[in-house]
N, C-alpha and C positions, 0 to 999 in steps of 0.2 A: 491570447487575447488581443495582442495588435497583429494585425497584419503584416504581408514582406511589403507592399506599399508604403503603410509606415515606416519599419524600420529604415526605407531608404531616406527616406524623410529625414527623419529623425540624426541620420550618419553627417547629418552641413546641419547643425544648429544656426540659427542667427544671432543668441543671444545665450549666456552662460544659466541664467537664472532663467528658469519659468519663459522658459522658450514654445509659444504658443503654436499648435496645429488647432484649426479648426474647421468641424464640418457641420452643414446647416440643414435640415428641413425644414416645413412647411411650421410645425410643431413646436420645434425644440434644436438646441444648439449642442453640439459635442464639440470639446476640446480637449486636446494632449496636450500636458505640460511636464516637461524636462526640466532637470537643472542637474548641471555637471559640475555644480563647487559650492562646499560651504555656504551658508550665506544665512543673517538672520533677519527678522523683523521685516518681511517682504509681504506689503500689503494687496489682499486679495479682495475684489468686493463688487454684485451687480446687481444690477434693478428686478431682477429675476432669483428665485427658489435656487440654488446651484447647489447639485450634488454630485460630489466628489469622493470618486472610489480611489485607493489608493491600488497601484500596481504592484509597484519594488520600494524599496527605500524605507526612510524613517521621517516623517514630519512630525513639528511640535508644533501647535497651533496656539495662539492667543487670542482670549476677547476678553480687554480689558472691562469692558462695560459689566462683564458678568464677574469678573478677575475668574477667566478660564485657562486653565493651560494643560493642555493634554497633549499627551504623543497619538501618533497614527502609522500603524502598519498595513500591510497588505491585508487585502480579506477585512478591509474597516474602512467605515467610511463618512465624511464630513459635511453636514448639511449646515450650509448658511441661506437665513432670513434674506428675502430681495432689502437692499440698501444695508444691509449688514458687513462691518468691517472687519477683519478678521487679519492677523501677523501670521506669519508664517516663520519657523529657523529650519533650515538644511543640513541637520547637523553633519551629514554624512556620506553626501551628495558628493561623487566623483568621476571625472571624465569617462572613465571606463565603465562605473556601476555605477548610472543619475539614477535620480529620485522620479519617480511618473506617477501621476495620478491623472485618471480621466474626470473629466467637470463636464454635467450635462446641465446646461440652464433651462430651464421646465418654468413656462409662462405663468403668471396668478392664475391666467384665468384659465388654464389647463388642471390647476391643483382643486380651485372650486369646482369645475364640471367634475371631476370625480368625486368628490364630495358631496354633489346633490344626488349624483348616481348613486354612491352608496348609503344615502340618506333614502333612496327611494325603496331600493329592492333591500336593505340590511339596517334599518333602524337601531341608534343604539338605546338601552333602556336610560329612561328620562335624566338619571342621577349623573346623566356622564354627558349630556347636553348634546348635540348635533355632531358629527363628524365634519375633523375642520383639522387644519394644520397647525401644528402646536410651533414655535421657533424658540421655545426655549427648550428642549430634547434637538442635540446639535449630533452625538455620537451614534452611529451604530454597526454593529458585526454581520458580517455578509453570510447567509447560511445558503446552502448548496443551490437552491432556487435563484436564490441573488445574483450570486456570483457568475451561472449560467445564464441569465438575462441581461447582464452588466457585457459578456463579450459579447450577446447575441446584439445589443445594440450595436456594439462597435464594429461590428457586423453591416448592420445594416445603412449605418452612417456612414462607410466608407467605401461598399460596393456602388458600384454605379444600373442601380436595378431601377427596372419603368418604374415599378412602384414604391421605391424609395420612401415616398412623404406617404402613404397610409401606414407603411407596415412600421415607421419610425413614430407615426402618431398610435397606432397601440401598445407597441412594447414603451412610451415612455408615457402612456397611462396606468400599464400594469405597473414597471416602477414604481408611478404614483402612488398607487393602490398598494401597493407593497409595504411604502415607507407609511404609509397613513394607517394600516393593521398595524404595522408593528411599533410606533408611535401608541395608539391606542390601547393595547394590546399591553404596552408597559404602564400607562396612568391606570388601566383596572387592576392590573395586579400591584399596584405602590394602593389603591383605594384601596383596596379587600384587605391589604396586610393592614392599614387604618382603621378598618372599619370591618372586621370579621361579621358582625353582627347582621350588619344592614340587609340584604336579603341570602338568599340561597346559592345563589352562584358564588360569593364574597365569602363565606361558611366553606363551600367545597376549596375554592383558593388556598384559602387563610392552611388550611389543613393541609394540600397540597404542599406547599411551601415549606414549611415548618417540618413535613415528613419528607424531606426530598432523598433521602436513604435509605428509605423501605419501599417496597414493590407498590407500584400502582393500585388501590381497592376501589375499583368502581363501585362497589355496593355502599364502601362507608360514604364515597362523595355523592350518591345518587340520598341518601339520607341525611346527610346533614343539608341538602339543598330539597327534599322533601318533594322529592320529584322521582317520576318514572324512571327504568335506563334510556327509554326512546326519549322521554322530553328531557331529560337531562344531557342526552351526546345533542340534541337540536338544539338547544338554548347556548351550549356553553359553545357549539360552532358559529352560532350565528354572532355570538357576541365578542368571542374569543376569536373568530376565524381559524382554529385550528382544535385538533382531537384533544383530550385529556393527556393521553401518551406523548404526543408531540410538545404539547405546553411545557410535563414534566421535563421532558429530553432540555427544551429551548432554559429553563429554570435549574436544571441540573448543569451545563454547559457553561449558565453563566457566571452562576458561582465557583465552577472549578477555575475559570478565569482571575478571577477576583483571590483566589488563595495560590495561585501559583504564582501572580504578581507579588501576593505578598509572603512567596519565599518558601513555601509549604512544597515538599515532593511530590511528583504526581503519584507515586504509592501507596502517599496519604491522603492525599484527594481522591484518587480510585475508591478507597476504601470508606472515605467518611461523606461519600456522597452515594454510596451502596451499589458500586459496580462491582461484577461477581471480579473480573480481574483486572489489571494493567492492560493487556492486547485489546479489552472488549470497549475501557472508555477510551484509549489512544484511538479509535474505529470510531468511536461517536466524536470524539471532541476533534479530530478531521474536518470528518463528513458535515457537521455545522459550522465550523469556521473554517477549512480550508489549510489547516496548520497542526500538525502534529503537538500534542502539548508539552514535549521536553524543549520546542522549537521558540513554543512560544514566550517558555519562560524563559529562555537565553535572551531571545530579544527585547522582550519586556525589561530585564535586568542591565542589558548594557544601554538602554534608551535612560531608564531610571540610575 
């Protein structure tokens, strides 16, 4: 993900904590940030959207406004509101193995223009209001799409190519567009688990969810949303942005997340989220986060 350009970079730190590289386009700003020791309560904060993928390491981040305090690993990633203040601890940050995370500051008015765009060609239905950027959803997990767009910028922000500033102003609109699905994509499904009732898509959810251990039936969710198979795979991509199968994967993943934090074998996660074996979710819960999940829970556990 970083370049030998960087790492040479990077070999003469100027500074022990959050020793800054940064590279600019026309667009959007890229930054690498190091830190080779300890260090807690290290404030981060800019006038601009920043999102920050984590590399190596372990961060705990604070916002006290929200009384927030989460860890951050690789393959996760930390989005702060423009003028939003945010602590930072290092807990484990050391000269030989720093802590990195890249921060791409992404303009407002880069975040609206996608926004109207996807207000133009993908309307969402009325009860979910305009497409717009939420700053209270601050966490989220890199799935294999992510993660290969996250080096493909660091990529492009660091060659020295003619076209540099268009191809850095697409990839950090698809970002955009990326983190604004899956933003959205998490308020319809926290609505539909609220409101099972409310129309036909929030019916197939609700059901969804609640069966996350038995095999996918299009026909039951094509019925309880009272809709064709054709207009029901069209409605729920257009709104969902993504298949029925992928949702389940993205809803099944999450939760096995959520039980191996809290201590459960992946044995029993394998089984009580209805994977035929150990080999076949260890292969799914990879391929969406990037992290093998015995991996995940060792370091979930020593961060906790």
């Amino acid at each position: 993900m970083i370049n030998e350009s960087l790492l040479n970079i990077r070999s003469k730190p100027q500074t022990m904590v959050e020793n800054k590289i940064s590279f600019a386009s026309s667009s959007a700003e890229l930054s690498i940030y190091d830190t080779f020791e300890c260090a807690n309560r290290v404030k981060l904060k800019s006038d601009q959207l920043l999102y920050c993928g984590m590399i190596s390491g372990k961060k705990i981040m604070h916002l006290e406004k929200d009384n927030y305090h989460r860890e951050f690993l690789p393959h996760e990633s930390f989005i702060l509101a423009p003028d939003q203040l945010v602590e930072i601890d290092f807990p484990e940050a050391q000269h030989h193995s720093p802590t990195t995370c890249l921060a791409i500051e992404i303009p407002v008015e880069k975040i609206q223009k996608v926004c109207d765009h996807l207000n133009s060609i993908s309307p969402l239905p009325k009860e979910f209001d305009e497409w717009h950027y939420n700053s209270h959803m601050i966490h989220t997990a890199h799935n294999q799409e992510t993660q290969a767009l996250l080096s493909r910028i660091v990529h492009i922000f660091t060659e020295n190519h003619p076209d540099k500033s268009f191809l850095s102003d697409l990839a950090v609109s698809e970002l955009t567009a990326r983190l604004l699905r899956h933003q959205t994509r998490e308020i319809i499904v926290n609505f539909s688990r609220q409101n099972p009732e409310q129309n036909g898509i929030n019916k197939a959810l609700a059901h969804m969810e609640a069966n996350l251990h038995k095999p996918l039936c299009i026909d039951t969710l094509c019925k309880l949303a009272c809709m064709s198979r054709t207009k029901f795979f069209q409605k729920f991509k257009q709104i969902l942005g993504c298949s029925p199968s992928n949702l389940q994967q993205q809803l099944r993943i999450k939760k096995a997340q959520a039980l191996l934090q809290q201590g459960y074998s992946v044995t029993y996660v394998t089984f009580d989220l209805g994977f035929s074996n150990v080999s076949h979710f260890s292969r799914c819960f990879k391929q969406m986060t990037g992290i093998a999940p015995s991996h995940y829970m060792r370091a979930k556990a020593v961060v906790n």
